[in-house]
C-alpha positions in Angstrom: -17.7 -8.4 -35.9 -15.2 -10.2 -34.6 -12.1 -8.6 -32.6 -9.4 -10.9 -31.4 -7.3 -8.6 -30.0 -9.6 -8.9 -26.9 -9.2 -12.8 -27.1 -5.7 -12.4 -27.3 -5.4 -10.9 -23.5 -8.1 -13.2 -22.2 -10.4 -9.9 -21.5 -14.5 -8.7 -22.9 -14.3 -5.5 -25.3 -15.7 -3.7 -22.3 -12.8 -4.1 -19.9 -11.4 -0.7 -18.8 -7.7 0.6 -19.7 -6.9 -0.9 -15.9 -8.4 -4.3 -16.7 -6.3 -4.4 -20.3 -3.1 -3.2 -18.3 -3.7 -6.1 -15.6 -4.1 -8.8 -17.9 -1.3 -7.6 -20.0 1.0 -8.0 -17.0 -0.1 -11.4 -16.2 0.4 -12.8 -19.8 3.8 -10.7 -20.4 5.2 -12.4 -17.3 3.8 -15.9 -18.0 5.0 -16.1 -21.8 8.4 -13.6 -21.4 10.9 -16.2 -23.1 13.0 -15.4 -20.3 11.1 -17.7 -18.2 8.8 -19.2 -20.5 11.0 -22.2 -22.6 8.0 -23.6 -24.5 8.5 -23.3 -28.1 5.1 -21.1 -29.0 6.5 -18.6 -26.0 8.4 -16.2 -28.4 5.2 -16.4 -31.2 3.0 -15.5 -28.6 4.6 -13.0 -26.2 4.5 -11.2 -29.8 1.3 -11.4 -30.2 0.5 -10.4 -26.6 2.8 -7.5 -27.0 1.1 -6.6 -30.1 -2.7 -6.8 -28.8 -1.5 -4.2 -25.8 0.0 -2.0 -28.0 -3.1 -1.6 -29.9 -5.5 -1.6 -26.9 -3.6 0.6 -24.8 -3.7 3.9 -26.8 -7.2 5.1 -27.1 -6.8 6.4 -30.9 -5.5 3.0 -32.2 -8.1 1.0 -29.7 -11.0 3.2 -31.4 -10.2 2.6 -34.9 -9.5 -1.4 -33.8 -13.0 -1.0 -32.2 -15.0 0.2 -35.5 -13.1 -2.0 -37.5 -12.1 -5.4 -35.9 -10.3 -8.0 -37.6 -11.4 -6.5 -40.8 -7.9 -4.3 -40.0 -5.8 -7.7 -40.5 -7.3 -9.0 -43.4 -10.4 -11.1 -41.7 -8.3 -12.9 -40.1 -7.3 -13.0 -36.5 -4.8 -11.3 -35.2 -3.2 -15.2 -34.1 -3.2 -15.8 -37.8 -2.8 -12.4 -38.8 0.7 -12.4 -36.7 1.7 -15.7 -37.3 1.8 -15.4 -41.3 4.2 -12.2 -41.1 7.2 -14.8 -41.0 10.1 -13.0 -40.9 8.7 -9.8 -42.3 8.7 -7.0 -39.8 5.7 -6.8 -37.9 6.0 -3.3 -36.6 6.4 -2.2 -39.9 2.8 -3.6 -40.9 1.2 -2.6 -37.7 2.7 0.8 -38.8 1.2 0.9 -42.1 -2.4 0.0 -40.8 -2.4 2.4 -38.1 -0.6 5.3 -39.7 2.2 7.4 -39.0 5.7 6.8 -38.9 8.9 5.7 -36.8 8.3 6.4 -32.7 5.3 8.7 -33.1 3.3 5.7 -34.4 4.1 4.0 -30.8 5.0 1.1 -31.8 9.4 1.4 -31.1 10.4 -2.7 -31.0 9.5 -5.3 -33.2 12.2 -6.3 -35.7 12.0 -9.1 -38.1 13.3 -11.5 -35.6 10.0 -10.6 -33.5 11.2 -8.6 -31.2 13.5 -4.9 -30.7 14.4 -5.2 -27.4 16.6 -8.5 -27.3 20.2 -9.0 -26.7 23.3 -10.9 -25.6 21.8 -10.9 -22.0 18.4 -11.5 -22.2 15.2 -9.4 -23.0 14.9 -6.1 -22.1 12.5 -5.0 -19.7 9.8 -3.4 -22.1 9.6 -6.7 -24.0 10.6 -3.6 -27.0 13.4 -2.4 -28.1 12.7 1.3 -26.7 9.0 2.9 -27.4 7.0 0.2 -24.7 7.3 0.4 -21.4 4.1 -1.8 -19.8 5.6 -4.9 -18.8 7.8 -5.2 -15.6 9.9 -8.2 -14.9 8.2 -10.8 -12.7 7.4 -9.4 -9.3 10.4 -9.5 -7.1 8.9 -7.7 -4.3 7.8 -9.3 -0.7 5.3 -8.4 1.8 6.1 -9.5 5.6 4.4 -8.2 8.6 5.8 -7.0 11.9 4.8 -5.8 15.5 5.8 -3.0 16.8 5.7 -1.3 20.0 2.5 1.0 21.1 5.2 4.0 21.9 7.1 3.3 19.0 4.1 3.6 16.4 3.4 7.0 18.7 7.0 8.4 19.3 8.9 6.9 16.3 12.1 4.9 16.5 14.0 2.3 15.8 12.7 -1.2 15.4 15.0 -4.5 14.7 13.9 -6.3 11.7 14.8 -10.6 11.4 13.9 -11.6 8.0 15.7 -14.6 5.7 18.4 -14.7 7.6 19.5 -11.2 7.9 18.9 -8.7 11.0 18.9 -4.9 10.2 17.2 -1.9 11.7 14.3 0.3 10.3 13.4 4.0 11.3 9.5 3.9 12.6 8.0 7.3 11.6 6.1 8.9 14.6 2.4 8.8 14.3 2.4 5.6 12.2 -1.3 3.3 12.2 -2.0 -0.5 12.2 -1.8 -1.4 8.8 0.6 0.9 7.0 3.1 -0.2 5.2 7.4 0.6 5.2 9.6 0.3 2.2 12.5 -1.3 2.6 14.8 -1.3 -0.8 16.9 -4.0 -2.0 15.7 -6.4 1.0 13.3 -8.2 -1.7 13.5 -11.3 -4.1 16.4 -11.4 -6.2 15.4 -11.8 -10.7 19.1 -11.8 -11.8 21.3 -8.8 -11.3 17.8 -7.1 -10.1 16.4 -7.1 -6.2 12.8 -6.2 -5.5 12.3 -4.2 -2.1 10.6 -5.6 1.1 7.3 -3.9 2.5 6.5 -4.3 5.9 2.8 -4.4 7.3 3.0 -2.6 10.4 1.0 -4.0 13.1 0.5 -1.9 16.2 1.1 -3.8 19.8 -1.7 -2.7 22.2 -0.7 -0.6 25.2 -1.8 -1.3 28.7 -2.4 2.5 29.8 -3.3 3.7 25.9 -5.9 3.4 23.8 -5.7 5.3 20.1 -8.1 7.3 18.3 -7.0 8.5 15.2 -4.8 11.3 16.1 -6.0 11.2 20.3 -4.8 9.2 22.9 -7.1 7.9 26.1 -5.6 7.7 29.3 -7.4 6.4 32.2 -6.4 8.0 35.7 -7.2 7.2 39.3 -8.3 10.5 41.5 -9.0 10.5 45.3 -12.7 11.2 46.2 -12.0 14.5 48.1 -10.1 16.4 45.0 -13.0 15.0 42.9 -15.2 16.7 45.5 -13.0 20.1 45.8 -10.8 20.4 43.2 -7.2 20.1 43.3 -4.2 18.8 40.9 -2.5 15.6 39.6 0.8 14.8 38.2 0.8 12.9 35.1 3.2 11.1 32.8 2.5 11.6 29.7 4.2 9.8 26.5 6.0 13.2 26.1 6.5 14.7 29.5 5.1 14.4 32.6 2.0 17.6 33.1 0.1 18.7 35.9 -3.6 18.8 35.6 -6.4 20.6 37.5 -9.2 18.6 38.4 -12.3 20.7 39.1 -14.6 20.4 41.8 -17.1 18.0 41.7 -16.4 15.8 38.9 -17.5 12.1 38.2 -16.3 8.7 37.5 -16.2 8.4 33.8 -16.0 12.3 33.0 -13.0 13.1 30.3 -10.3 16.0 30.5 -9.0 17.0 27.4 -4.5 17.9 27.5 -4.0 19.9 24.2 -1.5 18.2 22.2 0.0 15.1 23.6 -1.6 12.8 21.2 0.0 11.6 17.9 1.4 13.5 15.4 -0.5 13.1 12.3 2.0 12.0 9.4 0.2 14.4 6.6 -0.6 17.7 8.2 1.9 17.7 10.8 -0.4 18.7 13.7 -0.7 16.9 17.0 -4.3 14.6 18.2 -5.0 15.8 21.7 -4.9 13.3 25.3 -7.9 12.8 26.6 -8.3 12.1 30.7 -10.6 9.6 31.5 -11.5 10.1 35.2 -12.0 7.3 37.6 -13.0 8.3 41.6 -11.5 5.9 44.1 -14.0 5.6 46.8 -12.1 4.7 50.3 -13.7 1.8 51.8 -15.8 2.6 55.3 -13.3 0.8 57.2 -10.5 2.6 55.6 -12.0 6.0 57.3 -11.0 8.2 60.2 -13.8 6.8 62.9 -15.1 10.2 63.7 -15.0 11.0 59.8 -17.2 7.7 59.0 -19.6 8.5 61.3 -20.2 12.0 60.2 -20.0 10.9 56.9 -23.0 8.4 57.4 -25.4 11.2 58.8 -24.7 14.2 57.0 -24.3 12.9 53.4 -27.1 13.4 51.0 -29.6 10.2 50.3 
């Protein structure tokens, strides 16, 4: 049975509602006679239009489905649309599929082909009111940027260059490598329209840092006698500076966990903890008290 609806879009009669959508998209924006000046552009942005209207509501698509081009005659739906002349096509799609006015979904072909055109160009919706799947080409732009370790942690402001222009853009705390910022109106320009800019958001490594999800590694130097007995530190933190209590007999390599002083995490709000990485400095023999080197050698453990 043959069903050249699916022809019409390029796609197999298996292709999801996300597939028909996509290639809809791509064919609206490649025959819209807004940018398309060949003279078949106007017959075939109709049929396009036409096909998606059909295939994009599940009632209409299942009838198409059983039926096929039996619905236009026998004939394909190229034929089918190109015969209509000047006779309204959304009248005779309305007639095969039932119903009547906007609740048949189909709101913009007039006899000249189309609803949806005027003085200034075509409207959006390639319709003239009861379609709203195509979009205008895309006028949106992707650029990426670097920002600062303590910026993606703390949040701030980051200086943008782009085309010319300089501006500044607000850096939520807690942001990752990767995401993306919105920036409206900074985009291509289609007319009196403006896309918006999206940044990629690359994250500049830090030099005392590291990041794991939500936590934040810090690696610290302790003397050999408080990793022996005990004692505090002072550390600076990305928030405050803390003191911590290192208990007696630790080791190179063991971790402290600081409640809290990670990174916020954007969704629930709640704060990744800092985790302490411990390095001993062992003093050098020469570096020792005479008396306390000697000792040292004879009473320490093999």
């Amino acid at each position: 049975m043959a069903k050249s609806l699916y022809e019409t879009l390029g796609i197999s009669e298996s292709a999801s509602q996300d597939e028909i959508k996509k290639a809809y998209r791509r064919l609206a924006r490649k025959y819209h006679p807004d940018i398309c000046k060949e003279s078949d552009c106007e017959e075939k942005f109709k049929e396009i239009n036409g096909a998606y209207e059909i295939l994009s509501d599940s009632k209409k698509k299942a009838q198409y489905d059983q039926m096929g081009d039996n619905m236009f005659g026998g004939q394909s739906f190229h034929d089918f649309a190109g015969g209509q002349g000047n006779v309204d096509l959304d009248e005779i799609l309305r007639n095969i599929f039932g119903g009547a006015g906007a609740s048949s979904g189909f709101g913009g072909f007039s006899s000249s082909g189309f609803g949806g055109r005027s003085s200034g160009g075509y409207s959006s919706s390639g319709f003239g009111g009861g379609f709203s799947g195509y979009n205008e080409p895309d006028l949106d732009l992707e650029v990426k940027i670097t920002i600062a370790f303590n910026t993606a942690v703390l949040g701030g402001k980051h200086s943008v260059n782009y085309n010319g222009e300089s501006f500044d853009i607000k850096i939520p705390a807690g942001i990752k490598n990767g995401e993306k910022l919105r920036v409206k109106g900074k985009g291509k320009a289609y007319g009196s329209q403006k896309g918006d800019l999206y940044l990629i958001v690359n994250v500049a490594s830090s030099p005392e840092y590291q990041r794991d999800g939500d936590n934040l590694i810090k690696t610290i130097d302790i003397p050999l006698k408080k990793a022996i007995f005990g004692g505090k530190v002072d550390i600076k933190t990305l928030y405050k500076d803390i003191t911590v209590k290192i208990p007696s007999g630790v080791k190179s390599g063991q971790k402290l966990r600081v409640k809290e002083q990670g990174v916020i995490n954007r969704k629930t709000k709640k704060y990744g903890d800092l985790y302490l990485v411990l390095n001993v400095i062992i003093p050098k023999a020469d570096e020792l008290d005479a008396d306390l080197a000697k000792m040292m050698q004879e009473k320490l453990p093999q």
